[in-house]
Backbone as JSON Lines, residues from 0, in Angstrom:
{"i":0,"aa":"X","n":[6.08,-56.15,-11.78],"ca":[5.0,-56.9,-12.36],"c":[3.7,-56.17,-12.04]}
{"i":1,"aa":"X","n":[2.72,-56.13,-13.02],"ca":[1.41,-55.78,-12.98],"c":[0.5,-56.8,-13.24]}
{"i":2,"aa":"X","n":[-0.64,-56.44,-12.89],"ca":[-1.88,-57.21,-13.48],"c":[-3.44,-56.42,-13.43]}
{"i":3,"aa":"X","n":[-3.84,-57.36,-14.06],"ca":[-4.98,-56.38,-14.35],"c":[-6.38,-57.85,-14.42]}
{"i":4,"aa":"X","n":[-7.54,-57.91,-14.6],"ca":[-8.19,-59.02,-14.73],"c":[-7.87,-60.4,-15.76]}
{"i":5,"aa":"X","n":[-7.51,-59.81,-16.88],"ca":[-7.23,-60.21,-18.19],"c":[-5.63,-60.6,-18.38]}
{"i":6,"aa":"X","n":[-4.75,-59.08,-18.22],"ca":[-3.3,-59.43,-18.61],"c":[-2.5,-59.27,-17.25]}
{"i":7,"aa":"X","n":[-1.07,-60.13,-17.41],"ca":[0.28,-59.84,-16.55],"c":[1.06,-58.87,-17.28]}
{"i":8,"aa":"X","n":[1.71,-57.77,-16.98],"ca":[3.17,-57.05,-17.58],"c":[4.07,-57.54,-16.29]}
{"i":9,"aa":"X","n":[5.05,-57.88,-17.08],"ca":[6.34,-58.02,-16.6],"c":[7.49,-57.22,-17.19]}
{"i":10,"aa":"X","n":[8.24,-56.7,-16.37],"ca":[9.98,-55.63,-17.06],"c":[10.31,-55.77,-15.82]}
{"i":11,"aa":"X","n":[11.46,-56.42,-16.5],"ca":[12.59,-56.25,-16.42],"c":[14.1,-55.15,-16.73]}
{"i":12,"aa":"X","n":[15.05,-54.37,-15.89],"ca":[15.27,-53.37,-16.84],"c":[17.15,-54.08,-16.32]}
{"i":13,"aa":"X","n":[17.99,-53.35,-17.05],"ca":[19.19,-53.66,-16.9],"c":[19.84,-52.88,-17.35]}
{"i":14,"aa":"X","n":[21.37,-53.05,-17.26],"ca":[22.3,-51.57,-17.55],"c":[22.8,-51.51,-18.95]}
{"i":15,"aa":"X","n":[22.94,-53.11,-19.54],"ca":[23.32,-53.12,-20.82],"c":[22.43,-51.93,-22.0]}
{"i":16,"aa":"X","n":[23.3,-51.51,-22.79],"ca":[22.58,-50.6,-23.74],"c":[21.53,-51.57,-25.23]}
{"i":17,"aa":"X","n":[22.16,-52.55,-25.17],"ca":[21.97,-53.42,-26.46],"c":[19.99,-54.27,-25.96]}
{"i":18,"aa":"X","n":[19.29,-53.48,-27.19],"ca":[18.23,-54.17,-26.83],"c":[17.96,-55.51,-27.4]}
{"i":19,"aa":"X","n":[16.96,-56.62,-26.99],"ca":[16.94,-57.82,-27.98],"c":[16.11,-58.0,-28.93]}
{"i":20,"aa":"X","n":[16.89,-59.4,-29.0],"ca":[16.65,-59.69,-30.41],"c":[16.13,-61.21,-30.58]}
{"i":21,"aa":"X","n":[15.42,-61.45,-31.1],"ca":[14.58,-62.65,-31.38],"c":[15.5,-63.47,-31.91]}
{"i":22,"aa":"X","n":[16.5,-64.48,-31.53],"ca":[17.24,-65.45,-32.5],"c":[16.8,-66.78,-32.91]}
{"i":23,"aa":"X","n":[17.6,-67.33,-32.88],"ca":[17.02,-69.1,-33.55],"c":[17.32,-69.78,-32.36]}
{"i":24,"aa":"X","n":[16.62,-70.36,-31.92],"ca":[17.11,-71.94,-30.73],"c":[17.16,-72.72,-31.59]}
{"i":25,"aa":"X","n":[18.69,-73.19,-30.69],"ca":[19.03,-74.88,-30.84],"c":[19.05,-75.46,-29.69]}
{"i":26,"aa":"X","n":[18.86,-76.61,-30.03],"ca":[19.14,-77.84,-28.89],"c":[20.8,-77.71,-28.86]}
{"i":27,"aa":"X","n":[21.86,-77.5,-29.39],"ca":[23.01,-77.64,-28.87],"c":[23.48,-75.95,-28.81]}
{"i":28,"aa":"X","n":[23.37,-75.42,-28.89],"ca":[22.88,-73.96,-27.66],"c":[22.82,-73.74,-26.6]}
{"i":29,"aa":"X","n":[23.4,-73.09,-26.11],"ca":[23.03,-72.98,-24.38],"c":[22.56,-71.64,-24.55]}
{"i":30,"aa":"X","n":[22.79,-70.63,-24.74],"ca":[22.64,-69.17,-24.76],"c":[21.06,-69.14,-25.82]}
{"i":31,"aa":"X","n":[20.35,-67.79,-25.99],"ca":[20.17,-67.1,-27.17],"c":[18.37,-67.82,-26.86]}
{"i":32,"aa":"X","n":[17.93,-68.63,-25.92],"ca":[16.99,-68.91,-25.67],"c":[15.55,-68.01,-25.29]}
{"i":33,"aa":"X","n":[15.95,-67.0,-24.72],"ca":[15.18,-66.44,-23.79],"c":[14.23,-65.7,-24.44]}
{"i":34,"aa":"X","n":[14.58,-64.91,-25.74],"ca":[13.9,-63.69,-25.94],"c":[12.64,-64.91,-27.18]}
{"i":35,"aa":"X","n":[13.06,-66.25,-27.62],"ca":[12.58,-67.22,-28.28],"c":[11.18,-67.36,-27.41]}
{"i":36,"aa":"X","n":[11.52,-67.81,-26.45],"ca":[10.36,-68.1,-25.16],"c":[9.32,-66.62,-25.04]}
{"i":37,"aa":"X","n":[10.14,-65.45,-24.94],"ca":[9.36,-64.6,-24.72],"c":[7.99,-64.11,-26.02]}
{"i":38,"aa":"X","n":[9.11,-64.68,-27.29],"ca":[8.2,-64.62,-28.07],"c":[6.53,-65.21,-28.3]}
{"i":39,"aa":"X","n":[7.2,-66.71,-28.3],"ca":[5.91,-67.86,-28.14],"c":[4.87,-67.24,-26.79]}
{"i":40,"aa":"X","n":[5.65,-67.21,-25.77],"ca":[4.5,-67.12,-24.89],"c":[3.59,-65.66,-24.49]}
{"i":41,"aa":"X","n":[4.46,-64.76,-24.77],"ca":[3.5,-63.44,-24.66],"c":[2.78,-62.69,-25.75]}
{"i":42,"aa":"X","n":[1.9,-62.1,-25.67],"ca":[0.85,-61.26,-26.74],"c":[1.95,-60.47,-27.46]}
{"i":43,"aa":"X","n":[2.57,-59.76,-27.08],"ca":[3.4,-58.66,-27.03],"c":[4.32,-58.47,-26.25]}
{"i":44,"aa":"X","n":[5.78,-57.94,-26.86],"ca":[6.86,-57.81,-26.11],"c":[7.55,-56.34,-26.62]}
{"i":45,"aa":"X","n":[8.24,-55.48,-25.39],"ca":[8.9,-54.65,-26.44],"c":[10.32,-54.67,-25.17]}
{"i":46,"aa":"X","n":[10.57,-53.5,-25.75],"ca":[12.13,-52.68,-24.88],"c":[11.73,-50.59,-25.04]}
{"i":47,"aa":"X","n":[12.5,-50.27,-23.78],"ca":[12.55,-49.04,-23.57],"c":[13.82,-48.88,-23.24]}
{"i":48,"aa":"X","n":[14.46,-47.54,-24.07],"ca":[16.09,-47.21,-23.75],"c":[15.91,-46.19,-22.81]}
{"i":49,"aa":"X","n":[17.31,-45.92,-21.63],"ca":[17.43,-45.53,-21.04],"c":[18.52,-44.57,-21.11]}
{"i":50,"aa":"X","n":[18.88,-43.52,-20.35],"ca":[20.3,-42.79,-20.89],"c":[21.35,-43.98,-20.3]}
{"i":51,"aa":"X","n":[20.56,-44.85,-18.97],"ca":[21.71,-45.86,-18.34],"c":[20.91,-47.32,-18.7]}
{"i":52,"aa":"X","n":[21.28,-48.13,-19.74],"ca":[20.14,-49.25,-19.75],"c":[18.7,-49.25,-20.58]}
{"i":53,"aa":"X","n":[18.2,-50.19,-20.21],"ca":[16.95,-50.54,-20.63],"c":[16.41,-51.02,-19.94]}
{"i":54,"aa":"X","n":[14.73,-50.99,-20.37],"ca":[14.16,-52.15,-19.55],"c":[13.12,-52.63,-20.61]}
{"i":55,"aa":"X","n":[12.75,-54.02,-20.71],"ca":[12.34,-55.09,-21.94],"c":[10.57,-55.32,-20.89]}
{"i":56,"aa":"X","n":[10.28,-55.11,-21.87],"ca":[8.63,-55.23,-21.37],"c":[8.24,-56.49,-21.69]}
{"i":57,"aa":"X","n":[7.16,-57.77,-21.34],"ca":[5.99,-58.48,-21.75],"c":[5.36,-58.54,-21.45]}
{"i":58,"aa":"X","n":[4.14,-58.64,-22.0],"ca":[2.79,-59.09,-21.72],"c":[2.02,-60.56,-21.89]}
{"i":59,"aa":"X","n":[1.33,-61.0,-20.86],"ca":[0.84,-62.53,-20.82],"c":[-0.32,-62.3,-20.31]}
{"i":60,"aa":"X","n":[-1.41,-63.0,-21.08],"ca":[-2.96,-63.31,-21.07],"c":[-3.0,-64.2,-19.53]}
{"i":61,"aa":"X","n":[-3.46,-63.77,-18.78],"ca":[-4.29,-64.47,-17.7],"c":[-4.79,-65.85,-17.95]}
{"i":62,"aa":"X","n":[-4.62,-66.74,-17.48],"ca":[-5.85,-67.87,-17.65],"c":[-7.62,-67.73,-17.21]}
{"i":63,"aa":"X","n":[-8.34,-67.94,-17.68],"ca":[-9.4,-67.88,-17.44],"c":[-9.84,-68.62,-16.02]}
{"i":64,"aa":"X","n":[-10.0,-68.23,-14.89],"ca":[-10.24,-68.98,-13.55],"c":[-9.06,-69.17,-12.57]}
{"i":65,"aa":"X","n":[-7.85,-68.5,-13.34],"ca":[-6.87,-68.17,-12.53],"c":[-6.8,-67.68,-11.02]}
{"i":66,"aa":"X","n":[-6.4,-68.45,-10.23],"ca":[-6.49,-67.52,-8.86],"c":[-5.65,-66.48,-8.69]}
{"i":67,"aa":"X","n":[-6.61,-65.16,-8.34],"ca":[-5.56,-63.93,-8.09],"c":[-4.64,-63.84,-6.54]}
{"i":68,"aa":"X","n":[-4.52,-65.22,-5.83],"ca":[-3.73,-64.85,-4.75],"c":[-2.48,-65.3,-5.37]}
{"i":69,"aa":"X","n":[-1.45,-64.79,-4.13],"ca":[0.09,-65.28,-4.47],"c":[0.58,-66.21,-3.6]}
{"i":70,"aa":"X","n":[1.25,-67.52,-3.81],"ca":[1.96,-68.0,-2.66],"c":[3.49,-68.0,-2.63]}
{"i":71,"aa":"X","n":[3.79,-67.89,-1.74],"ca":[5.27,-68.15,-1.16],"c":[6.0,-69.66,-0.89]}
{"i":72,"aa":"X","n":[6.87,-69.6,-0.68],"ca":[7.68,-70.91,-0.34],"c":[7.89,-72.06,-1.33]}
């Protein structure tokens, strides 16, 4: 994870070769949710291939007055 004043990047990377894909949510679905969410909530999303894997990038706007500390627990 990064940050900067303005934006968060987050990646994630993994071994699977198959990058994603934006599908449809349903309520009687369990699967196929995630990359849906990633859509709505970040500016921008991508993926980078690897010779072993990938890793899936996003980006998320800061809140305005956000505190930059972190807590635990």
């Amino acid at each position: 994870m990064r940050r900067t004043r303005a934006l968060i990047r987050v990646e994630v990377t993994d071994l699977s070769p198959h990058l994603p894909v934006v599908g449809r949510s349903s309520i009687r679905v369990t699967r196929g949710r995630g990359m849906v969410l990633v859509e709505q909530l970040c500016r921008r999303w991508g993926a980078v291939r690897h010779a072993v894997g990938k890793t899936v990038w996003a980006v998320l706007a800061r809140r305005p007055g956000s505190s930059t500390t972190t807590s635990t627990g």
